[in-house]
C-alpha positions in Angstrom: 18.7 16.4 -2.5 15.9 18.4 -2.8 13.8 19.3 -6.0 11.4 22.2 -7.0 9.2 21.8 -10.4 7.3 24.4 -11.3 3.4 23.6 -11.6 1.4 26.5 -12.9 -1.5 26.7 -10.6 -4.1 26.1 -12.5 -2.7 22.8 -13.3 -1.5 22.0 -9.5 -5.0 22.7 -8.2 -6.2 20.1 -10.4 -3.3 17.4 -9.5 -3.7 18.0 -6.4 -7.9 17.6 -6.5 -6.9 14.0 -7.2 -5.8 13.4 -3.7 -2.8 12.2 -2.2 0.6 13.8 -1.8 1.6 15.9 -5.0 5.1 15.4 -3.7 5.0 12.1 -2.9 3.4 11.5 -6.4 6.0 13.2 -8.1 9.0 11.3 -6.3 7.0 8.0 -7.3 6.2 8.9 -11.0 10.2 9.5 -11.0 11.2 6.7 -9.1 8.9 4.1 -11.4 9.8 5.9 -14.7 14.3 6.0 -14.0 13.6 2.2 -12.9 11.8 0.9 -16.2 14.4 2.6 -17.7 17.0 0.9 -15.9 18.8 3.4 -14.0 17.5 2.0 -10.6 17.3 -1.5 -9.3 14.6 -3.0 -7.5 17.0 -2.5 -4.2 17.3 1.2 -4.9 14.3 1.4 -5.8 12.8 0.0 -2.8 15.0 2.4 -0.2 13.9 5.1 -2.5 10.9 5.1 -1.7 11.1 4.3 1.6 9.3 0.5 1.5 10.4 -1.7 4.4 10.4 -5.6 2.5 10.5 -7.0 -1.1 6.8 -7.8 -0.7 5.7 -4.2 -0.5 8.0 -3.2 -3.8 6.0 -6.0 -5.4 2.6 -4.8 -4.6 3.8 -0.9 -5.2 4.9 -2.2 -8.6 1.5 -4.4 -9.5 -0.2 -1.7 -8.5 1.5 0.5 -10.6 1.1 -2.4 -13.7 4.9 -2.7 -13.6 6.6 -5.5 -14.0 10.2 -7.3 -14.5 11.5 -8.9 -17.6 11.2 -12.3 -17.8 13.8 -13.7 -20.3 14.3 -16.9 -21.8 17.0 -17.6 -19.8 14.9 -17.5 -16.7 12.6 -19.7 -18.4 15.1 -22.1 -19.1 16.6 -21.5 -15.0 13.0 -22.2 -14.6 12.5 -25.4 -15.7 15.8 -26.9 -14.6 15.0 -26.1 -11.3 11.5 -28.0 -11.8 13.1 -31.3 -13.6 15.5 -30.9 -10.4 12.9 -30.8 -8.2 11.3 -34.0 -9.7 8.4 -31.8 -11.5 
């Protein structure tokens, strides 16, 4: 699917002053903003926006000072796996 937004000029000039892809900006601002919302996974995510491996979602993500909830159910996952593993 395609998408148009309608900048005023004055405005896109500046955006695009900053560098980079306007396009590729926009698709990422969305991307980031529908998954912290929930309404993409980290999988979908990923495909997306084109990333070949997990490692380079992580790094687009830290980048982007976005990270996953850690709940206290992981913690406790956590630390059986460490008693489990003799720690």
């Amino acid at each position: 699917m395609n998408v148009i937004v309608e900048i005023p000029d004055d405005f896109a000039q500046r955006l695009k002053a900053a560098g980079g892809d306007l396009s590729r900006r926009a698709l990422e601002a969305l991307a980031v903003e529908e998954y912290k919302r929930g309404r993409l996974s980290r999988p979908e995510l990923r495909i997306l926006l084109g990333l070949a491996t997990r490692a380079e979602l992580d790094e687009f993500l830290e980048k982007r000072e976005v990270f996953g909830s850690y709940t206290l159910a992981d913690l406790e996952r956590d630390r059986e796996d460490l008693r489990r593993l003799g720690f």
